[in-house]
C-alpha positions as CSV (number, residue, x, y, z in Angstrom):
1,X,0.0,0.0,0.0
2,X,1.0,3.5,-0.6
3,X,0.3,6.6,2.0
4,X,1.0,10.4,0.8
5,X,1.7,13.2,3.7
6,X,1.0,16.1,1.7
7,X,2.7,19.7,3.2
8,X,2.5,23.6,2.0
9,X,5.4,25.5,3.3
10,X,6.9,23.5,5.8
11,X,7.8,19.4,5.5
12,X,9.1,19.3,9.4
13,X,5.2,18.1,10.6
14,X,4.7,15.7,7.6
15,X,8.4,14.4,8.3
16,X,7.5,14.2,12.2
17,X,4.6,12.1,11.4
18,X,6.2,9.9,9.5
19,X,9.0,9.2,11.7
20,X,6.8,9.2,14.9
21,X,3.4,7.1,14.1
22,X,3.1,3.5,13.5
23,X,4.0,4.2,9.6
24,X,7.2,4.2,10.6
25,X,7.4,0.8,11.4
26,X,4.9,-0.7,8.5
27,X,6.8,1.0,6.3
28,X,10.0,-0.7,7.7
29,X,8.3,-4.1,7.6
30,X,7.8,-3.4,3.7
31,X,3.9,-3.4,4.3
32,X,3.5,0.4,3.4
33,X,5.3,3.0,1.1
34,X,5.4,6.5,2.6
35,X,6.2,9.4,0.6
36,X,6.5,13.4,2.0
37,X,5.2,15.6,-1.4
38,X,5.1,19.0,-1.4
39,X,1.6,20.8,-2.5
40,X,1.9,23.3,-5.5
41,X,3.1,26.8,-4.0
42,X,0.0,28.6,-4.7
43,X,-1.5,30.6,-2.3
């Protein structure tokens, strides 16, 4: 499976959540992919 963090201007609470919450460790089981994307810049 695939889960998305999606962040604006700043990527520290989207890289926060992924190291702190269980995705962490069903990602490092290989059961999950996490990726941290940046939204378009427009305000």
């Amino acid at each position: 499976m695939r889960f998305k963090l999606f962040h604006h201007k700043n990527r520290t609470l989207a890289n926060y959540v992924k190291e702190f919450s269980s995705l962490k460790m069903l990602e490092s089981r290989g059961q999950w992919e996490v990726e941290v994307l940046s939204l378009p810049q427009q305000n």
